[in-house]
C-alpha positions as CSV (number, residue, x, y, z in Angstrom):
1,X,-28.9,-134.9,35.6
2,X,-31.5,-134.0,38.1
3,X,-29.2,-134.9,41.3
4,X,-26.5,-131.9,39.2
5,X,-29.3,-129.9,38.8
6,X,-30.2,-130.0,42.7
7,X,-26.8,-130.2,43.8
8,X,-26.3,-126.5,41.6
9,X,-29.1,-125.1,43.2
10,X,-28.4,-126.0,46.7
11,X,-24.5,-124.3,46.0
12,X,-26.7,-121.2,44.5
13,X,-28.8,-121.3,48.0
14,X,-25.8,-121.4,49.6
15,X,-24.2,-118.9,48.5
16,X,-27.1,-116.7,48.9
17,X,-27.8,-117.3,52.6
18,X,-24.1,-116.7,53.0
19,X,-23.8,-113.5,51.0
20,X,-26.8,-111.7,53.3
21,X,-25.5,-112.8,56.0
22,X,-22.4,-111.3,55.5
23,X,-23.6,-108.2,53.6
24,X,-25.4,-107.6,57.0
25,X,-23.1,-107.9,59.1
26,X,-20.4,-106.2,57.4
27,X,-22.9,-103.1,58.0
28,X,-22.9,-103.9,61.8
29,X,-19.4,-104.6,61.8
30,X,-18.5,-101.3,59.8
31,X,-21.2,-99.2,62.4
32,X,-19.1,-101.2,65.4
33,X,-16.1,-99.8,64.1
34,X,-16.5,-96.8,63.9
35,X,-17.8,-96.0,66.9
36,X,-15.3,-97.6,68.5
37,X,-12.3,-96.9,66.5
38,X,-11.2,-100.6,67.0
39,X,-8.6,-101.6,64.0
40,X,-10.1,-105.6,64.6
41,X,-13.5,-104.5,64.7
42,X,-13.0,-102.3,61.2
43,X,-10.7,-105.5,60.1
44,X,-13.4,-107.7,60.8
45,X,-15.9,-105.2,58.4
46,X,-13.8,-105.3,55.7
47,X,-13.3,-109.5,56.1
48,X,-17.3,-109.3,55.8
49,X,-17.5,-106.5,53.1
50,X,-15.2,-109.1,50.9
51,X,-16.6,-112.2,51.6
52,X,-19.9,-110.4,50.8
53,X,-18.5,-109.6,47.4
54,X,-17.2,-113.3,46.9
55,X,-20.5,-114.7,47.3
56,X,-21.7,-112.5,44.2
57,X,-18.7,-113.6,42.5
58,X,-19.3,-117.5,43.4
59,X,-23.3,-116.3,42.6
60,X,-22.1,-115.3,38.8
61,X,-19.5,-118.6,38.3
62,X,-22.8,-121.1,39.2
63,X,-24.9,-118.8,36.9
64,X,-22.4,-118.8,34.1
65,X,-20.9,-121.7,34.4
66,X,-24.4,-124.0,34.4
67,X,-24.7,-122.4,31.0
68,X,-25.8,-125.5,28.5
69,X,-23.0,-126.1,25.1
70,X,-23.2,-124.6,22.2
71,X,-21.5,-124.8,18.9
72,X,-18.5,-122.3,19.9
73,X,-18.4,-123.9,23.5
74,X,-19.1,-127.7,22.8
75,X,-18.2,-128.8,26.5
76,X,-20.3,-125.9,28.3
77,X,-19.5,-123.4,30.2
78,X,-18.4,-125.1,33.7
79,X,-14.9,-123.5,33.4
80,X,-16.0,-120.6,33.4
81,X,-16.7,-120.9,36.6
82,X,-13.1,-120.8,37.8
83,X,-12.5,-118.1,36.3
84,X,-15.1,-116.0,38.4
85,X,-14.2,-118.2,41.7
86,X,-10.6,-117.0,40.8
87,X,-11.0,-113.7,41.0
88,X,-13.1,-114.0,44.1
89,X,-10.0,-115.0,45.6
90,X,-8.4,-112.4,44.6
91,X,-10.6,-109.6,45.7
92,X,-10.4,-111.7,49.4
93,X,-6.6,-111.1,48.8
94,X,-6.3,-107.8,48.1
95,X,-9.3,-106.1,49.6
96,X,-10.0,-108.5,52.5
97,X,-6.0,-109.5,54.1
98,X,-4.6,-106.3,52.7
99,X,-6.9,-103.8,54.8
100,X,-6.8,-106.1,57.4
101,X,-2.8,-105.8,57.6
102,X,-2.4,-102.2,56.9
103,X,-4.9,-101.0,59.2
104,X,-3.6,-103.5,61.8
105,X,0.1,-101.7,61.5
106,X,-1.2,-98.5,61.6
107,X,-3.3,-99.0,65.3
108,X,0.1,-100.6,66.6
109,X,2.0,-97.3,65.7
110,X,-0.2,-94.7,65.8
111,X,-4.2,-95.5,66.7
112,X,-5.9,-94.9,70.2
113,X,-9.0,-96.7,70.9
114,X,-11.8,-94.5,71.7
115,X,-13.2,-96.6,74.7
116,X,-16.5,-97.4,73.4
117,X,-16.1,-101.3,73.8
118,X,-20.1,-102.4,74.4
119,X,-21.2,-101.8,71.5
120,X,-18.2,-104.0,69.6
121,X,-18.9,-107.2,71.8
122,X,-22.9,-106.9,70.6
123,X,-22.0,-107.0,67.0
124,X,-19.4,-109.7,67.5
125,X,-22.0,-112.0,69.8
126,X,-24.6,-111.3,67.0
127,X,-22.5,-112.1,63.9
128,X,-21.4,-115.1,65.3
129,X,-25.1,-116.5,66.1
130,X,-25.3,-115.7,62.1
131,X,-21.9,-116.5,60.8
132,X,-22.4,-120.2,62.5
133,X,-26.5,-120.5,60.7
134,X,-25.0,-120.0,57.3
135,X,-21.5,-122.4,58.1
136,X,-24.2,-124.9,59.4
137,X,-25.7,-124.7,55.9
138,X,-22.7,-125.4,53.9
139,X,-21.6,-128.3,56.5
140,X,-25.2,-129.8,55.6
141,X,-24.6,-129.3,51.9
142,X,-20.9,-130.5,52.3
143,X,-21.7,-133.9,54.7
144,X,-25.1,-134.3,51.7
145,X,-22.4,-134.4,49.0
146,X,-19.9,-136.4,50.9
147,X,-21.6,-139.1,51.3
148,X,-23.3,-139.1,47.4
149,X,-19.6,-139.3,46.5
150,X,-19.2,-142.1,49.2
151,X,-15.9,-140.4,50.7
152,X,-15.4,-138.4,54.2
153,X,-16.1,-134.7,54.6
154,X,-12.1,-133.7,54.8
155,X,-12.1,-135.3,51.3
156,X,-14.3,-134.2,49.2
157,X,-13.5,-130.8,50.3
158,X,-10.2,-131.7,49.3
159,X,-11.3,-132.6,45.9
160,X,-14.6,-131.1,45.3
161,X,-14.8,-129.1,41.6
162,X,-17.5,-127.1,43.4
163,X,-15.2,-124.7,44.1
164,X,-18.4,-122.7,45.4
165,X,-19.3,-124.6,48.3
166,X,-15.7,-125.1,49.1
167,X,-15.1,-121.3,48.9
168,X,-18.2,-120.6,51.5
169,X,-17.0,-122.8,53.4
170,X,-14.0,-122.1,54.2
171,X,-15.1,-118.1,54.2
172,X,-17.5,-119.1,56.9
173,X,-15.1,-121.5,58.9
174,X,-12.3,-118.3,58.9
175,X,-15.8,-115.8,59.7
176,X,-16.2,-117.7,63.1
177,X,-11.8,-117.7,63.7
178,X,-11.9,-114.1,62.8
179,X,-14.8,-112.9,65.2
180,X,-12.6,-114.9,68.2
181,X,-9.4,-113.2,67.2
182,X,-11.5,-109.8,66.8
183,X,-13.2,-110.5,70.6
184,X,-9.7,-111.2,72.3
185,X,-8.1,-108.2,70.6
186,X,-10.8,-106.0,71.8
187,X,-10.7,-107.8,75.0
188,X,-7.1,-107.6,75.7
189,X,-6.8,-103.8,74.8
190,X,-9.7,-103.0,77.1
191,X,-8.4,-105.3,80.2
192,X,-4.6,-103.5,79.5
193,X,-5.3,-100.6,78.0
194,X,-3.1,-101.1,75.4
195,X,-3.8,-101.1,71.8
196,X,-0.6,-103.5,70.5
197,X,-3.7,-106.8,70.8
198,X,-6.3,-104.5,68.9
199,X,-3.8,-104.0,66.1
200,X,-2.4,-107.6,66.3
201,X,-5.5,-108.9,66.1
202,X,-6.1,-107.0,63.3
203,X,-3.3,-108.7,61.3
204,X,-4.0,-111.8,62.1
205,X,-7.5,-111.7,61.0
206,X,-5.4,-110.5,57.8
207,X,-3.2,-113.2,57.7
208,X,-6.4,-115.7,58.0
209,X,-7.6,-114.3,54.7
210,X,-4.4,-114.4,52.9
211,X,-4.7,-118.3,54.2
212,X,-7.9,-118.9,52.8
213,X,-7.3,-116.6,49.6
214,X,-4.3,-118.7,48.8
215,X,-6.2,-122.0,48.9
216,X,-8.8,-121.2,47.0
217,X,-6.6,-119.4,44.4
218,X,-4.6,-122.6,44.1
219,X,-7.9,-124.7,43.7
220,X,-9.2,-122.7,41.0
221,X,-5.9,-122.1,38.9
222,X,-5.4,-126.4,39.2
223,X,-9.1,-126.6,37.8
224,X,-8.5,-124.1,35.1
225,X,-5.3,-125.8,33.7
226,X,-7.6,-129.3,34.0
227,X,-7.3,-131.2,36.5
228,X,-8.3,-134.8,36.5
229,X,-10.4,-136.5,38.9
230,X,-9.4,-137.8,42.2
231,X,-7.4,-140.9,42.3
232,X,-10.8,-142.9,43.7
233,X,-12.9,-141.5,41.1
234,X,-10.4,-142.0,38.3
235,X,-9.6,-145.9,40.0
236,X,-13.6,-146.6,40.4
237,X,-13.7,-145.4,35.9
238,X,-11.1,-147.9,35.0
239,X,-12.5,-150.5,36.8
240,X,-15.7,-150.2,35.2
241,X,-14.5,-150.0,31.7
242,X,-12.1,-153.5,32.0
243,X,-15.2,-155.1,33.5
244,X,-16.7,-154.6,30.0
245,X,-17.0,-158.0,28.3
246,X,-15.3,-156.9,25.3
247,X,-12.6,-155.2,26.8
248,X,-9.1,-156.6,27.5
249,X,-6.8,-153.9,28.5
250,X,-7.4,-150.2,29.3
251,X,-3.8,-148.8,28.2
252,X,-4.7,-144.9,28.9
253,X,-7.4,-143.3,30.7
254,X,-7.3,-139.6,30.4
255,X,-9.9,-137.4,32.5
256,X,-10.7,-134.0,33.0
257,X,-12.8,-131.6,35.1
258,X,-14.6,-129.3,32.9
259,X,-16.8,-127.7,35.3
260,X,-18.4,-128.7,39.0
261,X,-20.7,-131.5,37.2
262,X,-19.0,-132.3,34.3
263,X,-16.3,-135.0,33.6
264,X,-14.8,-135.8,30.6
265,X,-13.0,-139.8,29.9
266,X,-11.1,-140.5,27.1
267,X,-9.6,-143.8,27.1
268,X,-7.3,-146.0,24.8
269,X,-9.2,-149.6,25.3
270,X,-7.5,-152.8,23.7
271,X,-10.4,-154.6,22.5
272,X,-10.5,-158.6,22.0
273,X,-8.9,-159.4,18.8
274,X,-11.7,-161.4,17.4
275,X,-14.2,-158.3,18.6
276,X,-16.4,-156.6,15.2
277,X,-17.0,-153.2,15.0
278,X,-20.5,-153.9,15.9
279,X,-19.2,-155.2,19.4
280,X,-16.7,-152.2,19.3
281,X,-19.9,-149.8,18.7
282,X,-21.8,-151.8,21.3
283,X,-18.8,-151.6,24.1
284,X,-18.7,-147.5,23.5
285,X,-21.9,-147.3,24.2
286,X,-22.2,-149.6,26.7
287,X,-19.1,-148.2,28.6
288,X,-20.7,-144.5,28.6
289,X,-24.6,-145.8,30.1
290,X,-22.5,-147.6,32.9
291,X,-20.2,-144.7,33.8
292,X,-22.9,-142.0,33.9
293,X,-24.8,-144.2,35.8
294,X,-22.6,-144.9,38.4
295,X,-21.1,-141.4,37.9
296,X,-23.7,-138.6,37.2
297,X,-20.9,-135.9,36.8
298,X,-19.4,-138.0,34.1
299,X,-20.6,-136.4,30.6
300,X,-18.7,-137.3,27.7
301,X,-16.9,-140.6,27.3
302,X,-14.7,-141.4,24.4
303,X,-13.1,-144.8,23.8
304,X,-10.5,-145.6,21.2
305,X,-9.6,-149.0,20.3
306,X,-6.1,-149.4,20.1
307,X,-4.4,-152.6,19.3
308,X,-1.5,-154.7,22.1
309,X,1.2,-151.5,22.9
310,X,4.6,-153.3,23.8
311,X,6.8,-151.5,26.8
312,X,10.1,-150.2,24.3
């Protein structure tokens, strides 16, 4: 419980670094582009002005979601979660890629720059120094929690149900891509005097968002349906329930990811024929201290003893 606890508020610290770094910048941004008319520059505001408003989404799914059970939520809150990630990603969708790509269309057709490029390439310089401090802190958070799960980086962000640190993450890691497609657009249209890289750098920045929208979306929606563990986990709970003295068989192991640090197992166990209920209430019990030791995020265990199930 304690490493959950710590692990929730390190995702809650990093969200917060992350969401004033890019409220601040988004200001910078927004100042840089309108002085300078640049479509990449504005593009790149509005990438910050969203992600700023994802962090206080991913701020209200930790807060909700770390909400204890009750009697009309018996498993918690942690689903909740999703819900708010969700729409994060949606707001990245629509405010973030769809600005991005309008605004990018428009400078190719109709927008002149207005020739005030200094001030654009001081913003960019400084919101990358701070884009890469708060990507440094979720890298820390995300290599810390890698290795507590005893698995590579690429994987756990793969299968992480902190959908939080994933999300800042990634918003961070497409920050830094965005800022180098916003510097070459400004770039190019200065050294050619033509607006076509301003505005295509625009979209692109666009079309990075839709990227990272899209993967996040499709994380959160597979986590509000219920998505089991990963294959590892799932391998490492079997194994530890046929290693159980009184246990012969594990016929079915269900799990489920109800929230970032919480995991349920329900299992249909064939018990040794000769085994009392005593042994039976022993096993249960026995079978949930191992697995939540090994496991912290694993909080409810249920076992039901079935008897020999023949293939029809």
């Amino acid at each position: 419980m304690s490493e959950e606890r710590e692990a929730n508020a390190e995702s809650v610290g990093t969200v917060i670094v992350a969401g004033g770094a890019n409220l601040a910048i988004a200001a910078a941004k927004l100042v840089a582009g309108v002085i300078s008319g640049s479509a990449a520059m504005l593009s790149e505001a509005a990438h910050s002005l969203a992600d700023t408003t994802t962090e206080v989404l991913l701020y209200t799914a930790l807060r909700r979601g770390a909400r204890p059970a009750d009697s009309t939520h018996p498993f918690g809150y942690g689903k909740e979660s999703y819900v708010w990630a969700f729409l994060a990603a949606i707001f990245t969708f629509v405010a973030g890629a769809g600005f991005s790509i309008t605004h990018g269309v428009t400078t190719i057709l109709v927008h002149k720059h207005s020739g005030e490029y200094l001030v654009s390439y001081i913003v960019l310089a400084v919101s990358f120094a701070i884009e890469s401090v708060s990507l440094a802190r979720a890298v820390r958070q995300v290599r810390r929690e890698s290795r507590r799960w005893e698995t590579s980086p690429a994987r756990y962000l793969r299968h992480t149900a902190d959908t939080a640190v994933k999300a800042v993450f990634l918003e961070d890691s497409a920050a830094l891509i965005g800022l180098l497609l916003a510097a070459a657009g400004v770039g190019l249209s200065e050294l050619t005097g033509d607006e076509l890289y301003d505005g295509l750098a625009s979209i692109a920045i666009g079309i990075l968002l839709l990227v990272v929208a899209a993967v996040l979306g499709r994380s959160n929606i597979s986590l509000l349906v219920g998505r089991a563990v990963p294959a590892r986990l799932r391998g490492g709970i079997e194994q530890e329930l046929v290693d159980l003295p009184a246990v012969r068989r594990v016929h079915t192991l269900l799990t489920m990811q109800l929230g970032p640090d919480d995991v349920l197992v329900a299992a249909k166990v064939d018990f040794d024929d000769d085994a009392s209920g005593a042994v039976i209430e022993h096993t249960a019990d026995e079978a949930e201290r191992r697995l939540t030791a090994r496991y912290p995020s694993v909080r409810y265990v249920f076992l039901d003893p079935t008897g020999e199930q023949r293939d029809l």
